[in-house]
N, C-alpha and C positions, 0 to 999 in steps of 0.2 A: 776632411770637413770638420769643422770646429763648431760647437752647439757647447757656448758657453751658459752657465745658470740651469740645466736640464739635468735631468736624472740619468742613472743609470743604464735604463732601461729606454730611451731616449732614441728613437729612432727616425728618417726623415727621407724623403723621395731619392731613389739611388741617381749618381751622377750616369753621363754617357757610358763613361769605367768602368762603371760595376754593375752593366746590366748583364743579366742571363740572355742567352749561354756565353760558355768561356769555353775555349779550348789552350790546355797549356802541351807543351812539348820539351823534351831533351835527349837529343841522342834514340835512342828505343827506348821510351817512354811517352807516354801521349794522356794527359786527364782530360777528359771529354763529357761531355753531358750523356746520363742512361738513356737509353731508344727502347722504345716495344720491340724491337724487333732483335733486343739482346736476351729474352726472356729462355730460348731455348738454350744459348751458353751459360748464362745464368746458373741456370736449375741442373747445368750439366755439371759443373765446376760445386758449386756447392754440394750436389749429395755424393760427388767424388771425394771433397774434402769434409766431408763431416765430421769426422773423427779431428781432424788439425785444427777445425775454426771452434767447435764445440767448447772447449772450454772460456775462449775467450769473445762468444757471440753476448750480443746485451740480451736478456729477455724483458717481459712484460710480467711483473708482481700478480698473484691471482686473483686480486682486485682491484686489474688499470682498469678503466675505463677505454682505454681505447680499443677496439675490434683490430684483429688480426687484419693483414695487406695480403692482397696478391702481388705480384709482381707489377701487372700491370699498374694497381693501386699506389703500389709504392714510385714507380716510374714518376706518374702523374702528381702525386703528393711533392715528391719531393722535386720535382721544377716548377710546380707553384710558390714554391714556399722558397727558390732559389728563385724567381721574377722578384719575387718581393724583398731581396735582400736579404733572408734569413737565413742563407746555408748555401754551401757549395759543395752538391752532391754527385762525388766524380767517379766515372769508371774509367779506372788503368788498364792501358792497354799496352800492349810490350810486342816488339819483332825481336825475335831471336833469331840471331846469326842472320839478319839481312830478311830472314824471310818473311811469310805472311804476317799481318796482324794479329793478334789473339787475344781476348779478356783473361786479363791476369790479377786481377784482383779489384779492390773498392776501395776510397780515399775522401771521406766525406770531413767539408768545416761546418760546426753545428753551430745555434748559438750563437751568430753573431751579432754582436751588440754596437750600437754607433753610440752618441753622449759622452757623457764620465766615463764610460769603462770603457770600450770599445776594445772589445777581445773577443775570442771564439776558441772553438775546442775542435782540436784535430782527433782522427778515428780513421782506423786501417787494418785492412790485411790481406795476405797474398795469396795463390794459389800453389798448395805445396811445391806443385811440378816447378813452378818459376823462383823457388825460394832461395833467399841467398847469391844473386843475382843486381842486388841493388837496386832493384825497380822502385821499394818502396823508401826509400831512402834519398832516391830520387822524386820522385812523386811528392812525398812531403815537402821538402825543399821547395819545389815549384807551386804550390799552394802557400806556403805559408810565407812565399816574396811575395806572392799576390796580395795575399791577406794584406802584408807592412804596406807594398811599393805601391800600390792598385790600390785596395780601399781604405787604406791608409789607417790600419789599425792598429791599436797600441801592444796588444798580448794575443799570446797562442797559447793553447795548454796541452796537452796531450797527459791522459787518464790511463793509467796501466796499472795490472793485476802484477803484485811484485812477484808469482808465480812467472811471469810469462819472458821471459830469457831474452827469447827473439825480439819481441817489440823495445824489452829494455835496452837491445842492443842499439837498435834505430834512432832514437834519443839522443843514446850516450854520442855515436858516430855524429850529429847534427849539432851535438854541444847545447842541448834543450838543458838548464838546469833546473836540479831538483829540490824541489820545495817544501817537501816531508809525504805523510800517508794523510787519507782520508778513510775512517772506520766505514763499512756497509755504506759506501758510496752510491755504488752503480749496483741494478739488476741484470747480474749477467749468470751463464748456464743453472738457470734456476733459482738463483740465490742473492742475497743482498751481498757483494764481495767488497773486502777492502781494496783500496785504491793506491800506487804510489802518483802522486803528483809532480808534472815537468813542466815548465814556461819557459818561455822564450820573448822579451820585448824587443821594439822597433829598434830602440836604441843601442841593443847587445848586437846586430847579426851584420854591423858594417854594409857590405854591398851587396849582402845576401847569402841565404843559406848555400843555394845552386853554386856557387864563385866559391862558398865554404867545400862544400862535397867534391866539386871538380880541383880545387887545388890541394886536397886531402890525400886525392886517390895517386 
């Protein structure tokens, strides 16, 4: 959609395309919209991996304004705010070796923006058990076609703690280039942390990232 003469921040009734929900797939990978009824896996996977996700979870400064979420809250916030075009907040789900379904981790795009800029900012991570595995590598990929092919947007970014190895390696593997640091970026494990910053536009990923990753491997 083209909104010439508008601003930045410019946004306009979503097409048939890009309405909520989405369901994306590839192989054992599945990004699907959160459910109430994911709240007990949730809270299972999380304070299993607390020590893995902890350093790179975002927090809330000790004077946001906004009150803490339940799950439930967060479920409901965030497919309102995906009706409306503003995010695509996805739970990965992975079958290992053929078998059952399982929540294997979180893949949300924040931030997105139609008008002039028309970008959004990817956010992820896994469940140790499943790590190293490709889920989210895949996952990415299939979000961030959507984002170019589907709501036809111009940039992707993805924000990482130049601490964090793993994520930096997902990037690198997707060919996301890097576009330098950002000092006390984000509020994550407590603290204002620096940022390194990766983009990717419509024009860099040819047929797609997913066509990128499958002819890699």
């Amino acid at each position: 959609r083209r909104c010439g003469g508008l601003g930045a921040d410019a946004t306009g009734p979503m097409t048939t395309q890009q309405q909520w929900p989405v369901e994306l797939s590839h192989g054992p990978v599945t990004l699907r919209p959160w459910r109430l009824q994911d709240r007990r896996a949730w809270n299972e996977i999380r304070q299993r991996n607390a020590a893995w996700t902890a350093p790179w979870d975002s927090t809330r400064p000790p004077d946001s304004i906004e009150p803490p979420l339940t799950f439930a809250g967060m479920v409901r916030q965030f497919n309102r705010r995906a009706r409306l075009g503003q995010m695509l907040p996805f739970a990965v789900d992975y079958r290992p070796d053929g078998r059952a379904w399982v929540l294997a981790g979180q893949l949300t795009i924040s931030g997105i923006t139609h008008g002039s800029a028309s970008w959004a900012q990817a956010g992820y991570w896994v469940d140790q058990r499943w790590a190293g595995r490709g889920i989210i590598p895949t996952a990415l990929a299939l979000a961030v076609d959507h984002c170019f092919f589907t709501l036809h947007l111009h940039r992707t970014e993805v924000a990482i703690r130049p601490e964090n190895v793993r994520s930096l390696r997902v990037v690198e593997k997707l060919g996301f280039r890097h576009e330098g640091s950002r000092a006390r970026y984000m509020h994550v494990d407590g603290d204002w942390r620096d940022h390194e910053m990766f983009a990717l536009h419509a024009d860099e990923v040819g047929p797609g990232l997913l066509a990128r990753l499958v002819h890699s491997a």
